[in-house]
C-alpha positions as CSV (number, residue, x, y, z in Angstrom):
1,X,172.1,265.0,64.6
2,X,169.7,263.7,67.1
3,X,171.4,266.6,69.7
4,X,171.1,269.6,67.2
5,X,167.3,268.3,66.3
6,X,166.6,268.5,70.0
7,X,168.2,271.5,70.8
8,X,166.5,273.1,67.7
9,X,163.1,272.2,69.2
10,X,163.8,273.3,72.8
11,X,164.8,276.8,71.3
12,X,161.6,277.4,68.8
13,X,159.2,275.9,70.4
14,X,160.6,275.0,74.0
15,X,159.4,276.7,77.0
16,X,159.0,280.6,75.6
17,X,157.1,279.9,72.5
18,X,154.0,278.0,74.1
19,X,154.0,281.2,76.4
20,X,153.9,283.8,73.6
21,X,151.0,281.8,71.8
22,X,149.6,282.1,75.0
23,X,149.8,285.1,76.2
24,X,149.0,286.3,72.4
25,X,145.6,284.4,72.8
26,X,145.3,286.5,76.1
27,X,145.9,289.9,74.0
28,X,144.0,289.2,71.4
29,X,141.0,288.2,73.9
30,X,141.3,291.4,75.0
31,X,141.4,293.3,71.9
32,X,138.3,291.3,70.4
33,X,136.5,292.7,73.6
34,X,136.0,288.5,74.6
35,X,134.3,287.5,71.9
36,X,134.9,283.7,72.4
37,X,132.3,284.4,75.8
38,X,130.4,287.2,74.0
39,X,129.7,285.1,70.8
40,X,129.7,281.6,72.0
41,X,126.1,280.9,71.8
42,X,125.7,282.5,69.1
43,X,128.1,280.7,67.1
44,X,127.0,277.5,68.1
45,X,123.3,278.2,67.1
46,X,125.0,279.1,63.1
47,X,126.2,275.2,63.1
48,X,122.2,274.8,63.1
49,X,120.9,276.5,60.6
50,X,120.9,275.9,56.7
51,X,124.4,276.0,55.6
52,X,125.4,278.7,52.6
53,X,125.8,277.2,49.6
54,X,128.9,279.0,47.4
55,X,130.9,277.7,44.2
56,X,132.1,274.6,43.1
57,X,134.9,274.1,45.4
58,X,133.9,275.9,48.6
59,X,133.2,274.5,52.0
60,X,130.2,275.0,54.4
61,X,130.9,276.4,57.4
62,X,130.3,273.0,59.3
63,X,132.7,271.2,57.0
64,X,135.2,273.8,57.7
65,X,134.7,272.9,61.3
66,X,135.0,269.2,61.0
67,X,138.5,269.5,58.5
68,X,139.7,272.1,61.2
69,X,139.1,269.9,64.4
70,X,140.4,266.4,62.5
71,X,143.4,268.3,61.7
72,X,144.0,269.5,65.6
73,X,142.7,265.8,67.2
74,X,145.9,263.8,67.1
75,X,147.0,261.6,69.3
76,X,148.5,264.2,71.5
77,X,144.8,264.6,72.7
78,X,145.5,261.6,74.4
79,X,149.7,260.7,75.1
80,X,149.9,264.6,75.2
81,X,147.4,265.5,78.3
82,X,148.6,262.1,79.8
83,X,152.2,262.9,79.6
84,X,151.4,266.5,81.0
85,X,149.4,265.4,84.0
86,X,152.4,262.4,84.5
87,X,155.0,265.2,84.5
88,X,152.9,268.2,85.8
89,X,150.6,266.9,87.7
90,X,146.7,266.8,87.8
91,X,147.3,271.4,87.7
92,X,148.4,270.9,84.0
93,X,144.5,270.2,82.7
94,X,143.4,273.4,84.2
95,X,145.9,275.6,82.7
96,X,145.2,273.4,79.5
97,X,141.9,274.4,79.6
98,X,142.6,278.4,80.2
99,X,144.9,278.3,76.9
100,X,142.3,276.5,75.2
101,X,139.9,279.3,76.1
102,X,142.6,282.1,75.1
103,X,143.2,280.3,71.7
104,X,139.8,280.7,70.9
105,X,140.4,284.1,70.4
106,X,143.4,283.2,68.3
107,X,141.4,281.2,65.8
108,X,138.8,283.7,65.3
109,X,141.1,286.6,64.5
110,X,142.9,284.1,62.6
111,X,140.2,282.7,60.6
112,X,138.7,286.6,60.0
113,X,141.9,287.7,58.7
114,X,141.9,284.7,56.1
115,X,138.7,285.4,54.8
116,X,139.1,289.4,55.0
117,X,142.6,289.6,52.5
118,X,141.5,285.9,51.2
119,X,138.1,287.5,49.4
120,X,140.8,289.9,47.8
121,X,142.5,287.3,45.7
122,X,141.1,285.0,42.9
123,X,142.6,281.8,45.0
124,X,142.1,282.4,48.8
125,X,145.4,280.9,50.1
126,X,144.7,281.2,54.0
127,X,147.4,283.0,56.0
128,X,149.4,283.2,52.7
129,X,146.8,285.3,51.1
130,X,147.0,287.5,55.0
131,X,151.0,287.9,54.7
132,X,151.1,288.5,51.1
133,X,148.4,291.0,51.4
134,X,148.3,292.5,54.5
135,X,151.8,292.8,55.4
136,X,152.9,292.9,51.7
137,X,155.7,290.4,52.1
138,X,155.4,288.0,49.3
139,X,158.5,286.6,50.1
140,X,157.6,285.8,53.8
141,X,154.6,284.2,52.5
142,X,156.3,282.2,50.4
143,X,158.2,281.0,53.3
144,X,155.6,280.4,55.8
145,X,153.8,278.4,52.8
146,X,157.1,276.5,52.3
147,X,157.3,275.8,56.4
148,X,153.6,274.4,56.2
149,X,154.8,271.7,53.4
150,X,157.2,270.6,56.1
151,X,154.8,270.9,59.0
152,X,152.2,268.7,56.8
153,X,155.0,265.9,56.0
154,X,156.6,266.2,59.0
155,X,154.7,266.6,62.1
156,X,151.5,265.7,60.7
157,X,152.1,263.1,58.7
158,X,155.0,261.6,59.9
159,X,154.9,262.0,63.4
160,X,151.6,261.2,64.1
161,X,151.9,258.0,62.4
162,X,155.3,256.9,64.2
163,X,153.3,258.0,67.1
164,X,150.2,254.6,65.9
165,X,153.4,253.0,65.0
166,X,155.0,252.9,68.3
167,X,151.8,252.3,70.3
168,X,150.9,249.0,68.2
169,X,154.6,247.9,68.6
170,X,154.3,248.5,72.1
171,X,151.2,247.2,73.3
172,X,150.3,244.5,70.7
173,X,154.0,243.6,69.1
174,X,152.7,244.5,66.1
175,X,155.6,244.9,63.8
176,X,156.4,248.9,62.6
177,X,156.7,248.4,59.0
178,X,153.4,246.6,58.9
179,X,151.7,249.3,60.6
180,X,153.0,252.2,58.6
181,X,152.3,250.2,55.5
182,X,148.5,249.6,56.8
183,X,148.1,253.7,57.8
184,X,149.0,254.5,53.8
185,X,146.6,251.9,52.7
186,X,144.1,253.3,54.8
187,X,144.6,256.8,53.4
188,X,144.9,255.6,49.5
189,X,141.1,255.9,49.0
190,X,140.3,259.3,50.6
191,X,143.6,260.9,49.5
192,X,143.3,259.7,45.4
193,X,140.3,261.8,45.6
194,X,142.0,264.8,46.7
195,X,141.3,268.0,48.3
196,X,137.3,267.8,47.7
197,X,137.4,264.2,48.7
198,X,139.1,264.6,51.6
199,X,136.4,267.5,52.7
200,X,133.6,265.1,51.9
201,X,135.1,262.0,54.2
202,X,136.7,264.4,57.1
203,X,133.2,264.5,59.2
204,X,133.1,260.5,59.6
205,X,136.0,259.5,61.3
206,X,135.8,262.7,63.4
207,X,132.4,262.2,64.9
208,X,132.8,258.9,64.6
209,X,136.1,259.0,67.5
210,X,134.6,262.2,69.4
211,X,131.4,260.2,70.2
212,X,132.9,256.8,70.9
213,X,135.2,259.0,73.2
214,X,132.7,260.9,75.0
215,X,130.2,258.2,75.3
216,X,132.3,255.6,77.1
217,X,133.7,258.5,79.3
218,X,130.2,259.6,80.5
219,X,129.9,255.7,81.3
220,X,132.8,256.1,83.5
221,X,131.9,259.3,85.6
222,X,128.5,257.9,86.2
223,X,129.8,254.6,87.2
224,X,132.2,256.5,89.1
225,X,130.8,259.8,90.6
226,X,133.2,260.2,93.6
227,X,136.3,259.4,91.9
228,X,135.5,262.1,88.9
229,X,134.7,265.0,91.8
230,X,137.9,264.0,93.4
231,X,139.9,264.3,90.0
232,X,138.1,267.6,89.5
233,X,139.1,268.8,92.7
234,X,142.9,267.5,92.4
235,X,143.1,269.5,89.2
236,X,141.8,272.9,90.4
237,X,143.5,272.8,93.8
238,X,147.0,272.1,92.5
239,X,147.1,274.4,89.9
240,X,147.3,277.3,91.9
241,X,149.7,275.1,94.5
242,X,152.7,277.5,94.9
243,X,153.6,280.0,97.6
244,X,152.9,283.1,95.8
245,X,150.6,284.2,92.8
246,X,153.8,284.6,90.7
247,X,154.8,281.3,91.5
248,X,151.9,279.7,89.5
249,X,153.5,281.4,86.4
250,X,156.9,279.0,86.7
251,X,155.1,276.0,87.8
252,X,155.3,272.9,86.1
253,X,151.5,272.9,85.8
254,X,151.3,276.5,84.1
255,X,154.1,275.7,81.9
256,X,153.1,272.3,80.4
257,X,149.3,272.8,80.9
258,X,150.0,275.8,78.6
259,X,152.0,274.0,76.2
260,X,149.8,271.2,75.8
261,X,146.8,273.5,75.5
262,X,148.9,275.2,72.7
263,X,150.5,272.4,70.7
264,X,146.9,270.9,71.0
265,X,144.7,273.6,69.2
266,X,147.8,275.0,66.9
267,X,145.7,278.3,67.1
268,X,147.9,280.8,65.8
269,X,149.8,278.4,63.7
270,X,148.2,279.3,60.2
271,X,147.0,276.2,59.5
272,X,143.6,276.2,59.9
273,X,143.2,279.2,57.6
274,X,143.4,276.9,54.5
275,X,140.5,275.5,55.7
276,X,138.7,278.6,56.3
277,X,139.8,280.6,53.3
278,X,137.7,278.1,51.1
279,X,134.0,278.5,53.1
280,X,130.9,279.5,51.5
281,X,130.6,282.0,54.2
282,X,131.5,285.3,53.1
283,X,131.1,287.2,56.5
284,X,134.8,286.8,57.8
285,X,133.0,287.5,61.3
286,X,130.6,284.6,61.3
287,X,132.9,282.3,59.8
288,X,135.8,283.4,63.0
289,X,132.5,283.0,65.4
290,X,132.1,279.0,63.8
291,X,136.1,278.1,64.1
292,X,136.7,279.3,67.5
293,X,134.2,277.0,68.1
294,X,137.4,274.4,67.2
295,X,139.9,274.8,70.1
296,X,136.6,274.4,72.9
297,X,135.6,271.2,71.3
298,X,139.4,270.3,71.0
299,X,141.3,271.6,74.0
300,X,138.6,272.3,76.6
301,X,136.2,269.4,76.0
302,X,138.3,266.5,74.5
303,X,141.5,266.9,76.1
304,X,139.8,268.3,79.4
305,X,137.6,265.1,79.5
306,X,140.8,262.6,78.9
307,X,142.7,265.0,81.5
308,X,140.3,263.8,84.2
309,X,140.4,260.2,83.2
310,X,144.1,260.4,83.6
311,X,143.6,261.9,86.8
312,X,141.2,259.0,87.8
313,X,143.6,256.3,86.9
314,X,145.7,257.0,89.4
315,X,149.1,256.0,87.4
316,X,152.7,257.6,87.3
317,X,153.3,256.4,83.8
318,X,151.5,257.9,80.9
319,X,151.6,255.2,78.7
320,X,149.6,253.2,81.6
321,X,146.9,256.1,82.6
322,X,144.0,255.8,80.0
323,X,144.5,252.0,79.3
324,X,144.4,251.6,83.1
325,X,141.0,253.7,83.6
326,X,139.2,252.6,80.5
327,X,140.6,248.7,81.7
328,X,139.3,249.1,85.0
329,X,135.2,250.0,83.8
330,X,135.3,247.9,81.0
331,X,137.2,244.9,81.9
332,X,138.1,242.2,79.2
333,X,138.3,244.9,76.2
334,X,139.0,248.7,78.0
335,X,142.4,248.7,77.8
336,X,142.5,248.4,73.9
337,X,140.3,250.9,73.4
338,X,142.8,253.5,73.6
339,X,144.7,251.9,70.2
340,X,141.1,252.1,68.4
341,X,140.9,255.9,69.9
342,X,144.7,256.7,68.7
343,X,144.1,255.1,65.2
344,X,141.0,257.1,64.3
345,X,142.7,260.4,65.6
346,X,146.1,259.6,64.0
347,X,143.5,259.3,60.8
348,X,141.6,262.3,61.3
349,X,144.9,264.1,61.4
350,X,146.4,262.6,58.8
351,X,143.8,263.0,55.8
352,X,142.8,266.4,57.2
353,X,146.5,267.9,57.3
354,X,146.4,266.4,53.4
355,X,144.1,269.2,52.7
356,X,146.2,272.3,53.9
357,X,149.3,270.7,52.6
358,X,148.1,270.6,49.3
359,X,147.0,273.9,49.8
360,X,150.6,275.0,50.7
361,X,152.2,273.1,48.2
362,X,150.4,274.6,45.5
363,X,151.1,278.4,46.8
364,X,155.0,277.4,46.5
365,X,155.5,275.1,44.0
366,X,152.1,275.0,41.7
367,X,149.6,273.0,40.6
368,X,152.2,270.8,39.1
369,X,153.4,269.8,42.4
370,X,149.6,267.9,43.3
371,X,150.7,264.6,42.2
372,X,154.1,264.5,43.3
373,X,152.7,266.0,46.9
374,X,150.4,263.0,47.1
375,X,152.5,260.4,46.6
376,X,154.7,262.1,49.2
377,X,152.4,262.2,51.8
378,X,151.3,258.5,50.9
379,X,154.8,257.1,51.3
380,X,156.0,259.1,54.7
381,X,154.7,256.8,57.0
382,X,156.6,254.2,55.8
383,X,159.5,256.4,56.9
384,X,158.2,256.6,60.8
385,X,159.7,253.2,61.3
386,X,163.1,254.0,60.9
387,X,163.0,257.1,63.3
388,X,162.6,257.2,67.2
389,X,160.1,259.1,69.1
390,X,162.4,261.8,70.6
391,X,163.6,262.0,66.9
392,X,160.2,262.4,65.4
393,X,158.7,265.2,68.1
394,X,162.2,267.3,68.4
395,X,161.5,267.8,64.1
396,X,157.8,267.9,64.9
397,X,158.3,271.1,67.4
398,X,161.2,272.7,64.8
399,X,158.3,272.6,62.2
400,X,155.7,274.1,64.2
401,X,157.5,277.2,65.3
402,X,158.9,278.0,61.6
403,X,155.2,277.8,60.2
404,X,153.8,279.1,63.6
405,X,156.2,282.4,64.2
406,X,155.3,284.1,60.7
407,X,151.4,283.6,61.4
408,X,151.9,284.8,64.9
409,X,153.8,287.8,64.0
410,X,150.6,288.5,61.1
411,X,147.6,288.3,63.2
412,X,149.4,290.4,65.7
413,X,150.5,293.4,63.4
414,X,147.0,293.2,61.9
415,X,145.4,293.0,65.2
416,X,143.6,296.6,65.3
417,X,142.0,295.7,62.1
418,X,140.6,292.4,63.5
419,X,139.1,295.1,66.2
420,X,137.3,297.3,64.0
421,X,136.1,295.4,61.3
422,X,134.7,292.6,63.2
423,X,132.6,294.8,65.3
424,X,131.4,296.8,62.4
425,X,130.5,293.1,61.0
426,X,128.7,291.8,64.6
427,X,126.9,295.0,65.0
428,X,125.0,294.7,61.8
């Protein structure tokens, strides 16, 4: 079983499927006419002025944000970019950071096309409402909704908290079933409130683990100037360390900086168009200008920032990298930070992920299904226990490429249409 699960993974979303998410991202960069450089600014300076205000039920553009970026900051953001640089070397953050800045692109036309067919139905359904209406394939939008129940339980839910799991077992012999049991406890409160709950709490733990984050490494590159310049260099120089130009494009770095970068942001993937379908916001344009703001702060900032810490550390094993750095600056408690950093993003991902699976339960089986979804998600960590890690990521990447291939093949059929209509929209 454990063979077919692994061989499943390596075929959908192995080594060719990070690349077409990729180059995609680069497409649809170019189609946009670069609107993740052209409207940057601009889209930062909407998170700072008075929020619309819409129905019972809809989002402000900010929340939107917030449940968009808690759904994307798992604790990949850490093992991820530190098993990458372990296995790629120092090269991997820079191509990380070049997908990160393609997949902007991604999530705006994504997030535009959500809100375009979404304003044309009485319940916005995300990239449901974009197959069903723009490609006219109810069926394949039944299927894609039906792939992001699984994604939710699977990768979301259950992977990220056998991913806690294995980490407190690991470091602090904490026992697995206790952990899993303390993760649904966590999420009882939050999640008994449901969807609008969920939207109200999502800012919290998300600010709360990208300032802690950020903070304590700004203490460490102004404690350590030299070594953060030297990492910087590392990571530039050897990304483009191959013979020829086409070499670079069958490097190790390219190839898991890219991947990362990918499986990081999930831009493309669909999911964060159940987030977006729902925001006061009725311009699709300025709402795509506000969630492409997501994959910078995830990909480029956070994951960029723990890149160079990893590269600081100086460590072969990536289990070893961050708790080694933060150890090192903060002696006496650093190297348990990382455990309080991977519990609030496990967290983060877990009760923002509630929110789009909901969403895609309800599109396939109906409201009927809210209660029984809920107790679901409640009671799949419990499961992570009895599963190992290569288990857990070979269903994780099989989940991910069936949700993430009909939402691909979407935004790119209805590409031309992102073209025209969001310049019509920004030229107003």
């Amino acid at each position: 079983m454990l063979s077919f699960l692994s061989g499943a993974a390596a075929g959908l979303f192995g080594t060719g499927a990070p690349l077409l998410f990729f180059f995609s991202g680069v497409y649809l960069t170019l189609v946009t006419g670069f609107v993740q450089f052209r409207r940057f600014l601009p889209a930062v300076g909407s998170l700072f002025r008075k929020q619309e205000r819409g129905s019972d039920g809809a989002l402000s553009p900010r929340r939107v944000l917030f449940l968009g970026l808690g759904a994307v900051m798992g604790p990949g953001n850490l093992l991820g970019v530190a098993a990458a640089v372990a296995f790629a070397g120092p090269g991997a953050v820079f191509w990380m950071w070049f997908s990160g800045a393609a997949g902007m692109a991604l999530r705006y036309a994504e997030t535009f096309l959500a809100l375009l067919f979404g304003r044309e139905e009485r319940r916005p359904e995300g990239m449901v409402s974009v197959i069903r209406k723009g490609l006219r394939l109810p069926f394949l939008a039944c299927f894609f909704a039906f792939c992001g129940v699984a994604a939710s339980l699977l990768m979301a839910d259950l992977t990220s908290a056998g991913a806690m799991v294995f980490t407190l077992r690991s470091v602090y012999s904490f026992p697995a079933p206790a952990g899993a049991a303390l993760l649904s406890l966590l999420m009882l409160p939050v999640l008994c409130g449901g969807k609008k709950r969920v939207a109200s709490f999502c800012p919290f733990p998300v600010a709360a683990v990208s300032v802690l984050f950020f903070f304590l490494a700004l203490l460490v590159f102004l404690r350590a100037p030299g070594e953060a310049a030297s990492a910087l260099r590392a990571i530039f120089s050897s990304a483009f360390d191959q013979k020829s130009f086409a070499g670079v494009f069958f490097s190790p770095a390219f190839r898991e900086g890219v991947k990362k970068g990918v499986y990081s942001n999930e831009c493309g993937m669909g999911s964060e168009p159940a987030f977006s379908s729902a925001s006061a916001l009725s311009d699709p344009a300025r709402q795509g200008e506000i969630s492409m703001l997501g994959p910078f702060l995830d990909t480029v900032v956070f994951c960029g920032i723990a890149g160079i810490l990893c590269v600081m550390s100086g460590e072969s094993d990536p289990m070893k990298m961050l708790p080694a750095v933060f150890g090192r600056f903060f002696p006496g408690f650093g190297a348990h930070l990382v455990a309080v950093f991977l519990l609030l993003l496990v967290y983060t991902t877990l009760i923002s992920w509630y929110y789009a699976g909901e969403s895609f339960a309800l599109s396939v089986f109906g409201r009927r299904a809210k209660l029984f979804y809920r107790a679901i998600y409640l009671l799949m960590p419990l499961l992570a226990p009895l599963f190992t890690a290569e288990t857990l990521y070979a269903v994780c990447d099989a989940a991910v490429a069936m949700m993430a291939f009909p939402s691909l093949a979407a935004i790119l059929l209805l590409s031309r249409r992102v073209r025209t209509l969001s310049r019509q929209s920004l030229c107003r």
